[in-house]
N, C-alpha and C positions, 0 to 999 in steps of 0.2 A: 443482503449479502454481507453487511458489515458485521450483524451477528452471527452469521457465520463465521466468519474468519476469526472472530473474536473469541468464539467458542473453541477452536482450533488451537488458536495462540493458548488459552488459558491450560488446553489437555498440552500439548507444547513446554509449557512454563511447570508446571505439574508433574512432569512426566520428571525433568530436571529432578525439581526439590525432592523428590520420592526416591531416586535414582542414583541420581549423580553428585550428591552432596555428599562430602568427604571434610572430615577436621582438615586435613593439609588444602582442600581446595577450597574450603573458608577461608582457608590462609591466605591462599595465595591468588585467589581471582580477583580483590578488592583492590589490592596489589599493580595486579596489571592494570586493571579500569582504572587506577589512578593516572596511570603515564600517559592517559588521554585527557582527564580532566582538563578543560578549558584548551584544547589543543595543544598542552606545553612541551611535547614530547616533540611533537613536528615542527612544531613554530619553532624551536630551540635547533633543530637540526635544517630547517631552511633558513633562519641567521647564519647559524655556521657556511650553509651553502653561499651565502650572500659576501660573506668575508673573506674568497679566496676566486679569485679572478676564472682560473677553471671552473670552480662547479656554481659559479654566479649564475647563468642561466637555469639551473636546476633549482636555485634558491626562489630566483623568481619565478617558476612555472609552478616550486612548491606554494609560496606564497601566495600565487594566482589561484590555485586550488582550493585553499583555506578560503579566501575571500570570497569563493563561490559558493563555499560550503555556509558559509556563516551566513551570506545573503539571502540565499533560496531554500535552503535548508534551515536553521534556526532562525534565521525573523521572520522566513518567510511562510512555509508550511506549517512549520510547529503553531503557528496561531493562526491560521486560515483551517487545520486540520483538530486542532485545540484535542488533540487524544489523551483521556487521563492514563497513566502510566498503573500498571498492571498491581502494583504494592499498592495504587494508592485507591483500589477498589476491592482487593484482598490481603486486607491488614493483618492475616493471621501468620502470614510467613515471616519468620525470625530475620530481619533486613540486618545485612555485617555493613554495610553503604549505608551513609546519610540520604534519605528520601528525598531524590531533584523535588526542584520545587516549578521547574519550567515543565512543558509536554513532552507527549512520548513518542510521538510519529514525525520525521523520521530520527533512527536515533543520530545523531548527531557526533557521537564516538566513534561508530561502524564507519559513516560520509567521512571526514576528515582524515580517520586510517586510512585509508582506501585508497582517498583521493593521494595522498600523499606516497603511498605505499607504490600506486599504481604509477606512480611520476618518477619517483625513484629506480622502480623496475625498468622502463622505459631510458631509464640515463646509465645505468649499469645495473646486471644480473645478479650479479655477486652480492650487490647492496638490496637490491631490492626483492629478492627472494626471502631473505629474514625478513624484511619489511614486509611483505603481503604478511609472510606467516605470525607475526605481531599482531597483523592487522588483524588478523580472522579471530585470536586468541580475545584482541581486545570486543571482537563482536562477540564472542561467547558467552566471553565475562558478563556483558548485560542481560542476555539473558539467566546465567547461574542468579546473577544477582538479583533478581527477580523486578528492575527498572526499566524492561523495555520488555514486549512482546516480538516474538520473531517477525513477525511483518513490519516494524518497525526498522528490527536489525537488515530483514532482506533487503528494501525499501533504502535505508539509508548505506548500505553496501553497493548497491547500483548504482546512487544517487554519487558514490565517493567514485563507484571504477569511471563512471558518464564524465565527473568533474576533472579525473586523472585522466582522462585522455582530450580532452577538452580542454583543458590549462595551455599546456604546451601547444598546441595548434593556434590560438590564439597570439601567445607569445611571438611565437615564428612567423603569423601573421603581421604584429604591429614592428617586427624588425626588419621584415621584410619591407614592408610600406616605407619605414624611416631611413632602409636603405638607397631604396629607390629615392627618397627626395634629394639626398642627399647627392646624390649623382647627378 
């Protein structure tokens, strides 16, 4: 089954570079996947949520997110699933990205978007509608870029919406509990 899927992913990833590659979206896909590198684009915007008494709770369900994603998804999967990432088995496509040097399954850009995106949506529309649609841009991007296979993207995009609605329950959980003792 897995060389199935893997065969899929590679016609997938192919279909892309033969396709859909364009000078300006050389340009501009490496671009986007930056603004997820190491989650600094969310982590930067759940600070800010952290530093303003109204969207503090948003801060910390985004925060909660990330930590879930970083737990179970990159330490966790990514080396129990140990997936080589799709460039680093098909060295002949022209890579505009520095080749991760960590695994590929789940992608870990996709999870963190997601998770993040889907928390935002959940605390206001207005915000998080361009968040999803970030989100989804930044899940693309790995594949244009030829770093992840779509079942990694699929896989780590469930894994981010599961984590986004999962945070904040949690949260509302342990304040709820600290409310009650407090009483």
């Amino acid at each position: 089954m897995a060389e199935l899927i893997t065969k899929i992913d590679f016609q997938i990833l192919d279909w892309i570079q033969a396709n859909l590659r364009t000078p300006w979206l050389d340009w501009l896909m490496p671009k986007i996947t930056f603004l997820c590198e190491s989650g600094w684009f969310w982590i930067v915007i759940a600070l800010a949520c952290l530093l303003w008494k109204k969207h503090r709770r948003c801060g910390i369900n985004m925060a909660l997110g990330l930590i879930l994603c970083g737990l179970f998804g990159n330490l966790l999967l990514k080396h129990l699933v140990a997936r080589s990432r799709p460039c680093w088995i098909n060295t002949a496509i022209d890579m505009l990205v520095k080749i991760p040097a960590d695994y590929s399954f789940p992608s870990g850009h996709s999870m963190v978007s997601f998770a993040s995106a889907v928390i935002l949506l959940q605390y206001d529309k207005r915000i998080g509608i361009p968040a999803i649609i970030l989100a989804a841009l930044i899940a693309v991007s790995r594949l244009y870029l030829y770093v992840h296979f779509p079942s990694d993207v699929i896989v780590g995009t469930l894994m981010g919406i599961l984590f986004g609605i999962l945070a904040p329950r949690i949260v509302e959980y342990i304040y709820s509990k600290r409310k009650t003792k407090e009483e």
